[in-house]
C-alpha positions in Angstrom: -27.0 -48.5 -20.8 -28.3 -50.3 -17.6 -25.1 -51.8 -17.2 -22.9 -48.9 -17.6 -24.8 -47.1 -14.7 -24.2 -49.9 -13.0 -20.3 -50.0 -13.1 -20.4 -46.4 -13.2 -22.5 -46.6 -9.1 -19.8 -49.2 -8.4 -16.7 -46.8 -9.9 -18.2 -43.8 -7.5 -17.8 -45.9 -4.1 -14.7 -47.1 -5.3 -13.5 -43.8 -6.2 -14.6 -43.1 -2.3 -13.0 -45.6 -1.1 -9.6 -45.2 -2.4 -9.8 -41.5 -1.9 -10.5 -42.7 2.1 -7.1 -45.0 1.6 -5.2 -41.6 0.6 -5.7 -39.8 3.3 -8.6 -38.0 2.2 -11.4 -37.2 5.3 -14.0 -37.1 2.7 -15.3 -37.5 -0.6 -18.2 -36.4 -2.9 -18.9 -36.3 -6.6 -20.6 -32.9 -8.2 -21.8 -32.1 -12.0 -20.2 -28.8 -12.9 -23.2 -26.6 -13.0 -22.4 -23.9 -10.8 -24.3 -21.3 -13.1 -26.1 -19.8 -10.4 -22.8 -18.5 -8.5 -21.7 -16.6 -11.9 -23.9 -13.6 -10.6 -22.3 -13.2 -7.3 -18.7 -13.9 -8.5 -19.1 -10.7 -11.3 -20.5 -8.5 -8.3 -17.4 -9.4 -6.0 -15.1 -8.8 -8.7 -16.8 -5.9 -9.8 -17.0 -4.3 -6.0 -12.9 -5.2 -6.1 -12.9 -6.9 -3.6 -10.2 -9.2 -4.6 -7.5 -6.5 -4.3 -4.4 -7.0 -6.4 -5.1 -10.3 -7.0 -5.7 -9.4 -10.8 -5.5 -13.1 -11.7 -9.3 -13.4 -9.6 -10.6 -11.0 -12.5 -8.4 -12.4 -15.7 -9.8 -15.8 -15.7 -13.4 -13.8 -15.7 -16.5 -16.7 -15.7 -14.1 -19.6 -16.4 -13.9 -20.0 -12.4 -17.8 -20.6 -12.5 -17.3 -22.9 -15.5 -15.0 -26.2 -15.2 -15.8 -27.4 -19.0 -13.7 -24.3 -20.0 -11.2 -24.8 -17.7 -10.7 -28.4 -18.5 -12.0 -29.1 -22.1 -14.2 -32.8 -21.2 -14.9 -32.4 -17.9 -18.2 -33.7 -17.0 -17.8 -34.1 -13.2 -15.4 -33.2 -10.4 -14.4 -35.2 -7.0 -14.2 -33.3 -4.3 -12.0 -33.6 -1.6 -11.2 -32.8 2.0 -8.4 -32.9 4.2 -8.0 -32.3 7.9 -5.2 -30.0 8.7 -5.8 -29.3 12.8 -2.9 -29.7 14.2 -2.5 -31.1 18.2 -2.1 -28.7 20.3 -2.8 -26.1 18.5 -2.3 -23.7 20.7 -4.6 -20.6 19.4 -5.2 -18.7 22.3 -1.6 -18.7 24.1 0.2 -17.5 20.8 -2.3 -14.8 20.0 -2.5 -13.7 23.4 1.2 -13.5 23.7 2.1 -10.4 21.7 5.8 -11.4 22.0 5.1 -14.5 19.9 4.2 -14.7 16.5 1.4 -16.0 15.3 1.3 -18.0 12.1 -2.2 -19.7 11.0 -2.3 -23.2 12.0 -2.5 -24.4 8.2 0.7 -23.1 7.5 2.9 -24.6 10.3 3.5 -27.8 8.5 4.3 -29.1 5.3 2.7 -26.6 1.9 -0.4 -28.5 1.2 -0.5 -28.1 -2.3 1.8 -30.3 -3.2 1.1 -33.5 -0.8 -3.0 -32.9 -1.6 -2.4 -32.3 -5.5 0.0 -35.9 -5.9 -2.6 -37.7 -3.8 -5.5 -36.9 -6.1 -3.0 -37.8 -9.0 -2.5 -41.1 -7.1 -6.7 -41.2 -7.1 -7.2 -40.4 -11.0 -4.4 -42.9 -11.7 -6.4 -45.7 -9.4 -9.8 -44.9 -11.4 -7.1 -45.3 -15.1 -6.3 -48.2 -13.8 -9.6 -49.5 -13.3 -11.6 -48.1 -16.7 -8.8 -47.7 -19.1 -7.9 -44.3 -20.8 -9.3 -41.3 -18.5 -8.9 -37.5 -18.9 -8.7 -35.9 -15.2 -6.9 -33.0 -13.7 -6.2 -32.6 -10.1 -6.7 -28.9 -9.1 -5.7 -27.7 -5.2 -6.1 -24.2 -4.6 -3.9 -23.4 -7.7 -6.4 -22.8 -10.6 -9.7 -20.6 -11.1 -11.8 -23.1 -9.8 -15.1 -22.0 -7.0 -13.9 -25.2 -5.0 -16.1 -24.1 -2.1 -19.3 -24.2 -4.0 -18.5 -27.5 -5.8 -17.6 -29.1 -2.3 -21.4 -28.3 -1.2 -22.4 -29.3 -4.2 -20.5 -32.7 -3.6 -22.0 -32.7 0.3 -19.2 -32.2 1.8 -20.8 -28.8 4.0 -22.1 -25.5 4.2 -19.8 -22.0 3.3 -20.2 -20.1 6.1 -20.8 -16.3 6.8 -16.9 -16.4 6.6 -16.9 -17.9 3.5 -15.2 -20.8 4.5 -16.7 -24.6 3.9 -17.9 -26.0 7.5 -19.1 -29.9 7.8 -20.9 -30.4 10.9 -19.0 -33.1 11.9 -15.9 -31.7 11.2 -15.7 -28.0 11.5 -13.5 -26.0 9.0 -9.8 -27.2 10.0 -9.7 -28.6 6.1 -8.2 -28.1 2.9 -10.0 -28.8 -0.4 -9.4 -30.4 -3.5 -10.6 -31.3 -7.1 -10.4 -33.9 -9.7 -11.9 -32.9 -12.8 -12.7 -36.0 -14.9 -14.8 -36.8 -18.4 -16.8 -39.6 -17.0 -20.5 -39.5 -15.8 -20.2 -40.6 -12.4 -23.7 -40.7 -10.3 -23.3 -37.6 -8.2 -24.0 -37.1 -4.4 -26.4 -35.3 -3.0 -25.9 -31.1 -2.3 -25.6 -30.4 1.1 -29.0 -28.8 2.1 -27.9 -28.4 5.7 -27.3 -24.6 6.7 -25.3 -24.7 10.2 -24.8 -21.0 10.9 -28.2 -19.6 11.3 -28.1 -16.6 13.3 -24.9 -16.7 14.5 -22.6 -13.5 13.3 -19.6 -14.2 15.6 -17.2 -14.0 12.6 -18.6 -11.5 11.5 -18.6 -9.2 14.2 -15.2 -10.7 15.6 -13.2 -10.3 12.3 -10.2 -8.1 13.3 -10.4 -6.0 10.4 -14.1 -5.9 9.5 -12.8 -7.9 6.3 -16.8 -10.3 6.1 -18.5 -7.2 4.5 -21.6 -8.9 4.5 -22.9 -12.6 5.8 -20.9 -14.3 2.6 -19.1 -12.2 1.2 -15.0 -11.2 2.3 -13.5 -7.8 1.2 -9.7 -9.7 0.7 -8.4 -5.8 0.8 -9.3 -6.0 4.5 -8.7 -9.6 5.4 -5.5 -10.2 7.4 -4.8 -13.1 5.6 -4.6 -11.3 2.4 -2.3 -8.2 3.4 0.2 -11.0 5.2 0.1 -13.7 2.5 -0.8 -11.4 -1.1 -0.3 -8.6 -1.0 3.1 -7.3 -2.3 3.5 -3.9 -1.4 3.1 -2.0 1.6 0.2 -3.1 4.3 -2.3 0.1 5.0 -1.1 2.0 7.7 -5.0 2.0 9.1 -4.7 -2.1 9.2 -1.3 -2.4 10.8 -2.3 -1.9 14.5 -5.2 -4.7 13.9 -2.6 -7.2 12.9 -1.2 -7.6 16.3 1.0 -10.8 16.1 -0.7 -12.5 13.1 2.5 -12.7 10.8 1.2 -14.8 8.2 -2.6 -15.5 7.7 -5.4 -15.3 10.5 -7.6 -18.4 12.5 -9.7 -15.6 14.4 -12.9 -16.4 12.0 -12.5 -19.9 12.7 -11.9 -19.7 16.2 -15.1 -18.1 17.0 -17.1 -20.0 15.2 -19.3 -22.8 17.3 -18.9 -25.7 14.9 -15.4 -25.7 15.0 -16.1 -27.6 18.8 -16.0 -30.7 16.2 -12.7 -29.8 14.6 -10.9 -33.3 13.6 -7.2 -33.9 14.5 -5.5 -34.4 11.3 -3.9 -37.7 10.3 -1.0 -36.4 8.7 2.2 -36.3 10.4 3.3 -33.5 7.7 0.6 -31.4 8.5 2.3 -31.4 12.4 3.7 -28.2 13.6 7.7 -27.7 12.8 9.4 -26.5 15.9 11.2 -23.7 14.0 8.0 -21.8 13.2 5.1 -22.6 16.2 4.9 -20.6 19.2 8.6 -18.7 18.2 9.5 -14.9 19.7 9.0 -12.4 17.3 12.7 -11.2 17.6 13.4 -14.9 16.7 12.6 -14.0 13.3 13.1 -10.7 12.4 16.8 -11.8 13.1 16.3 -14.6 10.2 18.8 -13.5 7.1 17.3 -15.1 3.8 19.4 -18.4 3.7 18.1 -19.1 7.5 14.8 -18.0 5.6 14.9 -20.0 3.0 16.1 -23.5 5.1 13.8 -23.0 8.3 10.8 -22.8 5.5 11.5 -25.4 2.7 8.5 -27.5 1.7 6.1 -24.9 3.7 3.6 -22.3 2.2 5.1 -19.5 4.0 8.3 -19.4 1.2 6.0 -18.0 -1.3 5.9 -14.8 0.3 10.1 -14.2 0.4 12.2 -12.9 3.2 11.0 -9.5 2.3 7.4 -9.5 3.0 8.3 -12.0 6.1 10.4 -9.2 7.5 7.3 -7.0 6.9 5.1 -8.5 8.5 7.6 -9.4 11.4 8.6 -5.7 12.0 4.6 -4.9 11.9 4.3 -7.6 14.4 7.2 -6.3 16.6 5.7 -2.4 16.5 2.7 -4.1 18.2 4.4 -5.6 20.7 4.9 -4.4 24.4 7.2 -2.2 24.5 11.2 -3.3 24.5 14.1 -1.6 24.2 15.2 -5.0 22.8 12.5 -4.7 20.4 13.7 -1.0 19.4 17.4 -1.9 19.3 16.9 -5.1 16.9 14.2 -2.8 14.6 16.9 0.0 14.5 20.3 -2.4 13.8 18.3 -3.8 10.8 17.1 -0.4 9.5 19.9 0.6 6.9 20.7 -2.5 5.4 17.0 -3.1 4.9 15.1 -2.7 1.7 12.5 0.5 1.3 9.3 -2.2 2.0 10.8 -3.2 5.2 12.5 -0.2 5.9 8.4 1.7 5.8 7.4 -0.6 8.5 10.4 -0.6 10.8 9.8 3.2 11.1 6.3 2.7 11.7 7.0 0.0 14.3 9.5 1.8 16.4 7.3 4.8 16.3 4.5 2.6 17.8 7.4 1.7 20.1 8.5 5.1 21.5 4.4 5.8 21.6 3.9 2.7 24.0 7.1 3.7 26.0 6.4 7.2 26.9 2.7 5.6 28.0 4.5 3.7 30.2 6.5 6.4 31.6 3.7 8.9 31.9 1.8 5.7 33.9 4.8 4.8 36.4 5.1 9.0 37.0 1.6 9.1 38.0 2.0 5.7 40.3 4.7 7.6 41.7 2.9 11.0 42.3 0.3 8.8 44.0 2.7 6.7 46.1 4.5 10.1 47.4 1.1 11.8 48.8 0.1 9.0 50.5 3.7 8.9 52.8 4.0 10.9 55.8 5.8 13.9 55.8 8.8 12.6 57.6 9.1 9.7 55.6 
């Protein structure tokens, strides 16, 4: 027995080690015990807050319960990634409402895909090493609570945003699980609780979507009616968009700890010209072939030219106003489907409303220019 602890301590830094070689920031090994979060999962879904994500509810407690996910499984490798790209650009994009703004995770390469072959590369390393192994790599694609078995593994704290932070590394970083049926010595739980009384993402959340410290109502998060949802967005959430087109930073912007954000490694992760800092109109003039080339091997293809003209025409209604802007939303209007065509008319009626502001403001500069000439003038 003595001895199989003793290749088993060995396996785990090796399993480190190689994950390190990968790519992967970090690395920590977790039981599957994650009992104690069953109670708070069943309240979320029960409040509903997972919108029309129906697939949240369907798996039921089999999120909170790896075994029954993965018959075997006795321990699960977490992993992060950092994803921050260089210049990032946050502020200039968001605070240039001609621009739109896509979330910095999703200007590169689709993560899934890169992180979910690399911890195949991993569980083929540890075969290689011990023989026959049962493992599954999981990255955001399975009903798995990867945020509570990351601090489980030590790799950080979920925020008040719900989000994992590592205090030397902020949140700029994707997560990812190998489930194996070997009884590696596990790491240490993170005991270290960063936010304290901070609230910034909280009270800085565009659409009030962090309920409570914790807990995210996804019917209100931006990244959910950009990214999920597949109908119409809620007229009352529209406005509070602004230019995000596809998912939201803003909780992760404000937060203090993100001062520590590492610059990713990974060339894929690096911002593709087409899609950083690009002009609204840029977009919306996209057909689905342009679409479909401009966003091949990124996340933002799952959501089809459909909901990408939605959220471009909601984008381009919150623009200043354009005739450019009207004329390009009106051209499109009758060859456009009735999703598109809802928030078209929405967005030149936020159009017209901005221009006759702007009229009513350059009459009264005028009225106020013409009392102060002389009466000869």
């Amino acid at each position: 027995m003595s001895s199989s602890i003793s290749d088993h301590t060995q396996l785990a830094l090796d399993i480190k080690q190689w994950g390190k070689e990968l790519g992967f920031a970090e690395v920590g090994i977790t039981d599957i015990d994650l009992s104690k979060h069953e109670a708070q999962l069943q309240r979320w879904l029960d409040a509903g807050y997972h919108g029309s994500m129906d697939y949240m509810a369907a798996h039921g407690m089999k999120r909170a319960r790896p075994a029954e996910l993965v018959p075997g499984t006795v321990r699960v490798i977490s992993v992060k990634m950092n994803y921050l790209p260089p210049d990032a650009s946050f502020a200039k994009t968001l605070k240039n409402t001609d621009k739109a703004y896509i979330s910095r995770y999703a200007l590169g390469r689709d993560y899934h895909k890169l992180m979910r072959n690399r911890l195949k590369k991993l569980g083929q390393k540890i075969e290689l090493q011990i023989g026959q192994l049962g493992y599954r790599p999981f990255v955001d694609s399975a009903p798995v609570l990867e945020r509570q078995l990351a601090e489980k593994a030590g790799l950080g704290w979920r925020g008040k945003h719900s989000l994992l932070i590592n205090k030397e590394a902020g949140s700029w970083f994707f997560l990812g699980e190998l489930f194996v049926d070997i009884p590696l010595p596990i790491d240490k739980p993170n005991e270290f609780e960063g936010c304290g009384k901070c609230v910034a993402c909280i009270t800085l959340c565009p659409t009030g979507a962090i309920v409570e410290p914790y807990v995210v109502d996804a019917r209100k998060c931006i990244s959910y009616l950009t990214i999920e949802l597949q109908g119409p967005i809620p007229e009352q959430y529209r406005s509070l968009l602004g230019n995000r087109v596809y998912g939201c930073d803003d909780c992760q912007l404000v937060c203090p700890w993100n001062r520590y954000g590492q610059i990713t490694d990974e060339a894929d992760f690096h911002p593709r010209t087409q899609l950083k800092d690009k002009d609204l109109l840029d977009l919306f003039s996209w057909d689905e072939a342009t679409f479909l080339k401009n966003t091949e091997g990124s996340p933002i293809r799952r959501i089809g030219h459909q909901r990408w003209l939605r959220n471009i025409a909601v984008g381009l209604g919150n623009a200043q106003f354009s005739q450019s802007i009207v004329d390009a939303l009106s051209a499109s209007y009758d060859q456009s489907t009735e999703l598109v065509k809802e928030h078209i008319e929405w967005a030149i009626k936020q159009q017209r409303s901005k221009q006759d502001k702007l009229l009513r403001k350059t009459a009264r500069l005028i009225r106020i220019v013409e009392k102060g000439l002389p009466r000869d003038a």
